[in-house]
N, CA, C and O of each residue as an XYZ file, in Angstrom:
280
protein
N       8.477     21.330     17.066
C       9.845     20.895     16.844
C      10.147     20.943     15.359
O       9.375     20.417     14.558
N      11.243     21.557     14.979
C      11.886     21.779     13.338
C      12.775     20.948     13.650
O      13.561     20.975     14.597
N      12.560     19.716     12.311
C      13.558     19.110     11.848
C      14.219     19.274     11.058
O      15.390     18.896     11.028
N      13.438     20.093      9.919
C      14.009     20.298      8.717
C      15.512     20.662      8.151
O      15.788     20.740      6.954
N      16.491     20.882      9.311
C      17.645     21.233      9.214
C      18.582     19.962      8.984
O      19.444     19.826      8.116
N      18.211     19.092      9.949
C      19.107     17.430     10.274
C      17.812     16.253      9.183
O      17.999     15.039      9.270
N      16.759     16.711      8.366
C      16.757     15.673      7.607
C      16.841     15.441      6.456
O      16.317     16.332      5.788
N      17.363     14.452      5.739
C      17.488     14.139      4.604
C      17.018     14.160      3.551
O      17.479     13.294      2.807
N      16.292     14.772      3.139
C      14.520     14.560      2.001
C      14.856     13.768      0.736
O      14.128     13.852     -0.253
N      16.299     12.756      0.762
C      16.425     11.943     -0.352
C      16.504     10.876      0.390
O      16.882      9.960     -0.339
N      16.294     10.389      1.821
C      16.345      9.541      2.205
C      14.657      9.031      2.780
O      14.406      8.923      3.980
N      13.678      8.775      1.735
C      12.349      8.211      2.104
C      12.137      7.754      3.856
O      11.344      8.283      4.634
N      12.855      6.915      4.083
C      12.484      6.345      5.121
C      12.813      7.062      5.873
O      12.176      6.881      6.910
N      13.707      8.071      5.972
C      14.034      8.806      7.171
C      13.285     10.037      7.442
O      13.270     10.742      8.451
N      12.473     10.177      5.977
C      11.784     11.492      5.728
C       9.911     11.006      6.554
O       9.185     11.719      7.245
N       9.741      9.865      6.178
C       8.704      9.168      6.918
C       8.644      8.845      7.975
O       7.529      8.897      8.494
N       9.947      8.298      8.896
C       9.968      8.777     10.776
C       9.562      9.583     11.380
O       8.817      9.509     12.357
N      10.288     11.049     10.549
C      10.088     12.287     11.313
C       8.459     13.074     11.023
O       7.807     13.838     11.736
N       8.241     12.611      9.933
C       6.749     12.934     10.325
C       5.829     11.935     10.782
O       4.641     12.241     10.880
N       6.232     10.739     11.085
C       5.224      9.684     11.757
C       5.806     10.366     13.307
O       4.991     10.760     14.141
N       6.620     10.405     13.438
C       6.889     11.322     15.039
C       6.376     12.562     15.341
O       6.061     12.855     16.495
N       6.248     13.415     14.294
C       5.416     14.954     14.344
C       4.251     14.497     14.973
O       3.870     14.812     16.101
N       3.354     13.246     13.670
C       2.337     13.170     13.997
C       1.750     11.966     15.749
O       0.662     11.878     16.320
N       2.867     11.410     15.972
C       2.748     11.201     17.156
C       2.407     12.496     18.150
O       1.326     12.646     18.720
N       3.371     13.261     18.229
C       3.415     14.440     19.178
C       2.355     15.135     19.046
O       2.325     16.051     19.868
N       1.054     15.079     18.047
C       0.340     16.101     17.823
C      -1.111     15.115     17.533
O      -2.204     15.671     17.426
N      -0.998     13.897     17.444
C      -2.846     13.391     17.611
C      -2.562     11.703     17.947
O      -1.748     10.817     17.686
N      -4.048     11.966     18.845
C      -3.937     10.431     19.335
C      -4.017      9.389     18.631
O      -4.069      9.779     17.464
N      -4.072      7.875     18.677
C      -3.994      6.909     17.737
C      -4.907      6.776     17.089
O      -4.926      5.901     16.224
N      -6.071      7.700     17.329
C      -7.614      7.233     15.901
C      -6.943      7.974     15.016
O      -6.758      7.634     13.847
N      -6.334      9.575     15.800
C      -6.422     10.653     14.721
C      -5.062     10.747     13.507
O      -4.877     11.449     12.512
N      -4.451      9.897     14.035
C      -3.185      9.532     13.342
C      -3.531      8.315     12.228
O      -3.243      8.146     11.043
N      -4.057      7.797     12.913
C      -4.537      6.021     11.729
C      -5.634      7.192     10.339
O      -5.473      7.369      9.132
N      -6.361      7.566     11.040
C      -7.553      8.673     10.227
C      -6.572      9.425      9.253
O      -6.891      9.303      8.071
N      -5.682     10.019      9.448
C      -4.615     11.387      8.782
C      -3.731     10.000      7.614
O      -3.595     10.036      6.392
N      -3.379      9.149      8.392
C      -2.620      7.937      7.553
C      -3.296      7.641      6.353
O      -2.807      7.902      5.254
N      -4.925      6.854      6.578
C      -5.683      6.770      5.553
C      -5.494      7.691      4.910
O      -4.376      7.792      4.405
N      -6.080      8.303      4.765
C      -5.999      9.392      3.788
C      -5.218      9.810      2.609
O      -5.605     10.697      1.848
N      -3.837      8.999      2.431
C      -2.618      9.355      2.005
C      -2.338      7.880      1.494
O      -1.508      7.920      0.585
N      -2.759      6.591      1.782
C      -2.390      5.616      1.766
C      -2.959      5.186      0.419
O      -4.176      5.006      0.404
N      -2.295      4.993     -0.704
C      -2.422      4.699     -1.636
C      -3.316      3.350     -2.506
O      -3.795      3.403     -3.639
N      -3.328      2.165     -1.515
C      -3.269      0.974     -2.113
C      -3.312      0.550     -3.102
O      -3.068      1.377     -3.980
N      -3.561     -0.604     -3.500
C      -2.547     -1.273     -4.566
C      -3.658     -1.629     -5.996
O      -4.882     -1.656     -5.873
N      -3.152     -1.803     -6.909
C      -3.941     -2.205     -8.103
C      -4.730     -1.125     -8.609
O      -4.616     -0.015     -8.088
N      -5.778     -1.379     -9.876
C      -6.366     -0.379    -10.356
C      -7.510     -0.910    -10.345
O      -7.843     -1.759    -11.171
N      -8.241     -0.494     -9.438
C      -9.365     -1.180     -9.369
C     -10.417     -0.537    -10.208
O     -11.542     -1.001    -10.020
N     -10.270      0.957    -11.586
C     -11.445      0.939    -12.389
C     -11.212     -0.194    -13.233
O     -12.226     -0.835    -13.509
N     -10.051     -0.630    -13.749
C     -10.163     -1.864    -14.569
C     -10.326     -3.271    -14.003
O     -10.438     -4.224    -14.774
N     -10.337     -3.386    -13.050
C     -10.166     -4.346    -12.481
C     -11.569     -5.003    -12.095
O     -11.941     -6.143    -12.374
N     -12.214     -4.082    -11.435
C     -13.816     -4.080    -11.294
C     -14.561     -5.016    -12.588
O     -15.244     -6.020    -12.386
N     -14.202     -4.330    -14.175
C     -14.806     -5.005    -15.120
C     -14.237     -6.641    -15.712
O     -14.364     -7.495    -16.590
N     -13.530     -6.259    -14.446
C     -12.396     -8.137    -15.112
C     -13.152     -9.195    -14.101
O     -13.000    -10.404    -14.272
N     -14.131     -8.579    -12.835
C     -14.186     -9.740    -12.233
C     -15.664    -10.120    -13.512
O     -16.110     -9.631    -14.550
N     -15.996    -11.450    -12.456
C     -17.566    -12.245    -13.398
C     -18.563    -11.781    -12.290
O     -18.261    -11.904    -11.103
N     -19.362    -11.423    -12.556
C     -20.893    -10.994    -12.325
C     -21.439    -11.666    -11.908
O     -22.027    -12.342    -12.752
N     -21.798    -12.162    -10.115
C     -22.280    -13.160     -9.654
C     -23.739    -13.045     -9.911
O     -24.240    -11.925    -10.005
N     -24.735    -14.534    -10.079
C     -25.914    -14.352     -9.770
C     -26.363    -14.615     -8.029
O     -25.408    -14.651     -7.253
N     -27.419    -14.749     -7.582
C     -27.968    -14.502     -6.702
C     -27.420    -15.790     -5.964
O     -26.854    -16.081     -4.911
N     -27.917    -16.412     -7.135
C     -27.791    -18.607     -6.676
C     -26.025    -18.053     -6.153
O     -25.855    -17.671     -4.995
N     -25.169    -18.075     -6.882
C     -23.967    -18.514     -7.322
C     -23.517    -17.441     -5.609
O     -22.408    -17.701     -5.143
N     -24.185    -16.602     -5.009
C     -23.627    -16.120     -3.638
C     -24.041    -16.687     -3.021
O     -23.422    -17.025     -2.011
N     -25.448    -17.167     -3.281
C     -25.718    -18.261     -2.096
C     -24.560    -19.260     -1.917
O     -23.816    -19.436     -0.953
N     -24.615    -19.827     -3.042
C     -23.658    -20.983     -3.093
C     -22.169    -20.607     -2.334
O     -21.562    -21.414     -1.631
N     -21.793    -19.471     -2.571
C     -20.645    -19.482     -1.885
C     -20.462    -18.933     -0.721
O     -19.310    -18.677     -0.373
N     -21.764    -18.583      0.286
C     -21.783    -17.898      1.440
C     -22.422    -19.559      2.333
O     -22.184    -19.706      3.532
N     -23.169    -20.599      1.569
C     -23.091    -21.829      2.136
C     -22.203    -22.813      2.581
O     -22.369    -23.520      3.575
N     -20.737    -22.848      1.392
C     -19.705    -23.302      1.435
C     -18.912    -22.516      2.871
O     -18.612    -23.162      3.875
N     -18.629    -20.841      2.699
C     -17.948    -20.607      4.058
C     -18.790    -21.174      5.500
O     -18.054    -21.560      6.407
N     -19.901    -21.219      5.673
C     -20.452    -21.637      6.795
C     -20.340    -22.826      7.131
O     -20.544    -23.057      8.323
N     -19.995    -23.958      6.253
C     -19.831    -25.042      6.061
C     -18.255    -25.323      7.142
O     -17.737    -26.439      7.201
């Protein structure tokens, strides 16, 4: 199916229906969630971000894997 005639390509959301519908018509729900990943950006920058957390010691996970069980 060609949409490309009736869609908008300045309208994001409408441009993201018609291929979340392509990809309906053409793979089942693993292979669609799988094709999604792929493309899905998420959020923050995690090379800088990585060096901002603190450096647990061994004790200090114990300690906080005792507290959730708690």
């Amino acid at each position: 199916m060609n949409n490309n005639a009736a869609v908008n390509f300045n309208d994001m959301a409408q441009v993201r229906r018609v291929d979340l519908n392509a990809l309906r018509e053409s793979l089942a729900v693993a292979g669609r969630v799988r094709f999604i990943q792929q493309y899905e950006s998420g959020r923050g920058d995690y090379t800088q971000e990585k060096y901002q957390r603190k450096e647990l010691s061994l004790s200090e996970i114990d300690e906080l894997l005792r507290k959730k069980q708690k």
